[in-house]
N, C-alpha and C positions, 0 to 999 in steps of 0.2 A: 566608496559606498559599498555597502555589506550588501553580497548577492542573493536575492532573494527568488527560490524555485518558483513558487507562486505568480509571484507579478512578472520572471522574466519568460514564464512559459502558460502564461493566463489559457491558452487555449485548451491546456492536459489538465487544469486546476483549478477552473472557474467558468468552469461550463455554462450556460445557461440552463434556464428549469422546463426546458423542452428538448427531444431528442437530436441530435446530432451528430454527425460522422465526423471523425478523424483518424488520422494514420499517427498512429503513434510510434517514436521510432526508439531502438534499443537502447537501454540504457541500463546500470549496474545499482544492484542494491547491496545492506544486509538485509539476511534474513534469516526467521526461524521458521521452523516448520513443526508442526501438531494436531493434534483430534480433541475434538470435546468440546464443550459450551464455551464462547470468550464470556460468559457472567459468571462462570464461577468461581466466586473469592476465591484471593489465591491460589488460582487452578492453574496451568501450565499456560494459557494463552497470557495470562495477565503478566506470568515471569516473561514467556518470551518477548512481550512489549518492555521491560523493565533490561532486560539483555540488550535488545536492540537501541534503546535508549543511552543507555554507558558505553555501547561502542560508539553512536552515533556524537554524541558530547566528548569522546575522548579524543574522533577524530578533530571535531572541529574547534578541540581548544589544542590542539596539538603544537601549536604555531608558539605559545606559550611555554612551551618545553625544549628539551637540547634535540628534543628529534622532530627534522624538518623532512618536510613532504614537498618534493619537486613539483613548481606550478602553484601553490598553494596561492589562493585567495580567501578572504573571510566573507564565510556565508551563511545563513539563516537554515537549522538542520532543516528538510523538506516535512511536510505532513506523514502522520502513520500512515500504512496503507496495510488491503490485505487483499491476497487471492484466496477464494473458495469454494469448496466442494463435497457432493456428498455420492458416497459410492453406489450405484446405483439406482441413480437420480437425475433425470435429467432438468435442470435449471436447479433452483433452489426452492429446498422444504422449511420455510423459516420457523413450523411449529417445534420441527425436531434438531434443536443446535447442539444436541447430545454428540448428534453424528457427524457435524462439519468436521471437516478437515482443511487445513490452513496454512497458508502460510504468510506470515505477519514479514513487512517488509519497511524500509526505511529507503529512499534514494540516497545516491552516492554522488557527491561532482566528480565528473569524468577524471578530474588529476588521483586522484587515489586507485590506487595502485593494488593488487591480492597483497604485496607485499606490507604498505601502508596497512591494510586491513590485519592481518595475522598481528602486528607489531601493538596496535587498538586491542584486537581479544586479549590479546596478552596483560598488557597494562590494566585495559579495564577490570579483567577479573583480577588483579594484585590490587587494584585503589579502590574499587566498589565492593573487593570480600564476594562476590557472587563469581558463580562459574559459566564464563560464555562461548565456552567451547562450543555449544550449540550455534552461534551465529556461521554463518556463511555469507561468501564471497559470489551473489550470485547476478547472472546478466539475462534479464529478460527483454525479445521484443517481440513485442505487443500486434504491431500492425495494424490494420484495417479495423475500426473497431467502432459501438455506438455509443455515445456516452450521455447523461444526463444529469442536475443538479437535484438531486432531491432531498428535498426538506421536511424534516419531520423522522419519528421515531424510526429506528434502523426495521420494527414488525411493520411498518407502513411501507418499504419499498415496494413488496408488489404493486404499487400503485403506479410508480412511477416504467416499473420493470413492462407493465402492460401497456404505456405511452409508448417506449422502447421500441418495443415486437408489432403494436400496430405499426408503426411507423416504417419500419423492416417492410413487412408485409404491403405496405402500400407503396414504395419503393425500388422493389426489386432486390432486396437482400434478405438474406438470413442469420439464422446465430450460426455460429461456427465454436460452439464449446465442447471442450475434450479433455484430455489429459493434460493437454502440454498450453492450451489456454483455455484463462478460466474466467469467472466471476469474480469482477475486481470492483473495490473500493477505497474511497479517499476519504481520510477524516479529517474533516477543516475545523470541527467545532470540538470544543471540551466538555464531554458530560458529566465534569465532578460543575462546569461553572454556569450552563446553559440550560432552558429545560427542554425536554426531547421536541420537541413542534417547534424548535426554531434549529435543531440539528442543521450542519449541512454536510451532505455526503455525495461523490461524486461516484454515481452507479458507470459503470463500464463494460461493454460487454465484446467479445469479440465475432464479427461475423466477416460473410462471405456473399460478395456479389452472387445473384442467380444466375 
């Protein structure tokens, strides 16, 4: 049976559409990194989804090739995801996406290796003709953090972001955002096939007991 992140880890992926705490624990992606609006055509965010996609299908049809990856199981590549931020801002300005800064990420199953990875950029950019030397080998953990399901247009999170923070506040926690954790998202739904109010996005945030 093909390993699916979603249904084996429902808790990081399928949040409920009320606020919630979990500890999220380390895990490896790829990822790119970049500034500027993700809406704009053919702008740097949309290639770096496009990068991260040819390595994430080169690893996982790898199996299909003369080059085998120790532990290898077939799995369902996980959802896009992104961390983000804007300098000199504290939480998020969703009028001004000129200024985010990001970084687009894809999960990795733990058998892939920096090696397995390098040997993916490689391949990918000779079979997809694009150059993804931009991806990286990276390992984030998350920790302590609040998460929620929110539905509906990515300009309508604040809505959800303020269910969040009361909830903190009533609690005994706070945000804990910085440089090294940020403003994270899950994207479950496809907006070339769904329309934005049935979106589903898992807002993330990282805090800290009072």
């Amino acid at each position: 049976m093909t390993f699916d992140f979603k249904k084996e880890f429902k808790e990081f992926y399928l949040p409920r559409a009320k606020p919630e705490i979990v500890n999220v624990p380390k895990a490896n992606y790829i990822a790119v990194r970049g500034k500027g609006n993700p809406n704009e055509e053919d702008g740097s965010y949309q290639k770096a989804v496009g990068i991260l996609y040819a390595v994430a299908y080169t690893l996982k049809m790898s199996y299909k090739t003369d080059y085998k990856i120790d532990g290898f199981f077939e799995y369902v590549v996980p959802p896009l995801e992104g961390f983000w931020w804007q300098d000199g801002i504290d939480g998020v300005d969703y009028s001004d996406k000129s200024s985010f800064n990001w970084i687009s990420v894809i999960r990795l199953p733990d058998f892939i290796t920096q090696e397995n990875f390098n040997w993916a950029v490689e391949t990918a950019s000779k079979k997809k003709k694009i150059d993804c030397s931009s991806a990286e080998f990276l390992t984030i953990n998350e920790g302590l953090c609040i998460q929620i399901m929110h539905i509906g247009s990515y300009d309508d999170e604040p809505v959800s972001v303020k269910l969040m923070d009361d909830y903190l506040n009533e609690n005994g926690y706070a945000n804990d955002m910085n440089q090294s954790r940020l403003h994270h998202e899950i994207y479950l739904s496809d907006p070339r096939k769904i329309e934005p109010e049935k979106w589903k996005t898992v807002i993330r945030h990282p805090i800290k007991k009072i």
